[in-house]
N, C-alpha and C positions, 0 to 999 in steps of 0.2 A: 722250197727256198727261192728260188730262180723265180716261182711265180711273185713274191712277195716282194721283192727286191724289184723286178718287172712294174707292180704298179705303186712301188714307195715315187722310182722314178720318174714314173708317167704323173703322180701325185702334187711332189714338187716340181715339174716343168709346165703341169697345166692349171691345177689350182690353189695349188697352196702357195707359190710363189709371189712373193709382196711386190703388189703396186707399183709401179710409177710415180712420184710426187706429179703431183699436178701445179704448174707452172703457173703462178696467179703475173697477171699483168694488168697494170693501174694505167687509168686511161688519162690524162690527165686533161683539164676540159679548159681552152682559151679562157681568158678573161675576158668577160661583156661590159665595157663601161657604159652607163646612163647619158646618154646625151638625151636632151634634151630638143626637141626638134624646134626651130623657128618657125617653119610655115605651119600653115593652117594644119589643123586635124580634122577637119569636119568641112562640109562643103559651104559657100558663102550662104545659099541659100537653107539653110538648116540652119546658120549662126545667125541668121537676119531673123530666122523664125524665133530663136531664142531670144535674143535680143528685145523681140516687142511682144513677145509674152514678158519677160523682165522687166519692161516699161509697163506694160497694162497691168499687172501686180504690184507695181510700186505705187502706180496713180492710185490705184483700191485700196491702200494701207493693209495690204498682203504682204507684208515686209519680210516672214521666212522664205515663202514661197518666191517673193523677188529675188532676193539673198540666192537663193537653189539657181535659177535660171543664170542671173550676172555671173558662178563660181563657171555654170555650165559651159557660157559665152568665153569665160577665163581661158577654159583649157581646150575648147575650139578654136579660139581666133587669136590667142595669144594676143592682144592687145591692150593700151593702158586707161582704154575708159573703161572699161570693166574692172579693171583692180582699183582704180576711184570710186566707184557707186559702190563695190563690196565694202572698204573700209568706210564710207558714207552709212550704209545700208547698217553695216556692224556697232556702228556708235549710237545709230537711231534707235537697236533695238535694246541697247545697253539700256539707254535713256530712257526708255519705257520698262522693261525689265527694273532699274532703280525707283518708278514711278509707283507700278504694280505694289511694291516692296516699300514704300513709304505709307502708300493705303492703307497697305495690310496693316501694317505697324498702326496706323491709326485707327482702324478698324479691331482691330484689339485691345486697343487701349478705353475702347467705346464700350469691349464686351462682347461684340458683334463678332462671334467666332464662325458660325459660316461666310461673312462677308470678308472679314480676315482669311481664311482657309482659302477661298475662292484665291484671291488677290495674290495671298504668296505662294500660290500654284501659279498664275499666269507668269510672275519674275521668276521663278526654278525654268519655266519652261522657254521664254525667252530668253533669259539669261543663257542655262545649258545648254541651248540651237548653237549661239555664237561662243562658246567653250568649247563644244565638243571639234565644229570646224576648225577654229586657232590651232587644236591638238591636233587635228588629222594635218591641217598643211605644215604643221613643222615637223610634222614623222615622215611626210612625204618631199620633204627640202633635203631632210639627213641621207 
């Protein structure tokens, strides 16, 4: 008896005896606000590089590819002749995108369904370049 009573007690003081709660502590994490930085991101000679690739694309009637460089120039140099040439750039391609997309329609109404196909594939494709940006920089404003 003395022995069973001997390891009941050894029983509940070494294993069977419950836990500890474990004390959760929440970290709580400062707030990061978005500023917005004024100076440059990018070093001048890098945005100069950009810049006249964005000129030598625009001369070519490269106009997405202009478009990519002037957004690049944007958020390197923060300056406002590049948010001019982009809303420039954005209407030019609107303007041909509607152009594509009057062909087509003519080009259909001709019968001429590859020349039509052809045509309302180049306004989907310039068209949705300058959609898909509009959407990204107002998710990137909010």
């Amino acid at each position: 008896m003395a022995r069973f009573l001997t390891v009941s007690i050894c029983a509940i003081l070494f294993g069977c005896a419950s836990p500890e709660q474990a004390v959760i502590k929440t970290v709580e994490k400062p707030a990061v606000e978005a500023v917005r930085p004024t100076a440059p991101l990018a070093e001048p000679s890098l945005i100069a590089r950009w810049r006249s690739l964005a000129l030598m694309y625009e001369q070519s009637e490269q106009l997405q590819k202009a478009l990519l460089m002037w957004r690049v120039v944007e958020n390197g140099a923060r300056d406002g002749e590049a948010a001019g040439k982009i809303e420039t750039l954005e209407r030019r391609i609107r303007a041909e995108g509607q152009g594509h997309f009057e062909k087509g329609v003519q080009q259909f109404n001709n019968h001429s369904i590859a020349a039509a196909r052809k045509e309302f594939l180049l306004a989907m494709r310039s068209m949705l370049d300058v959609a898909i940006e509009r959407v990204d920089k107002a998710v990137k404003t909010e």
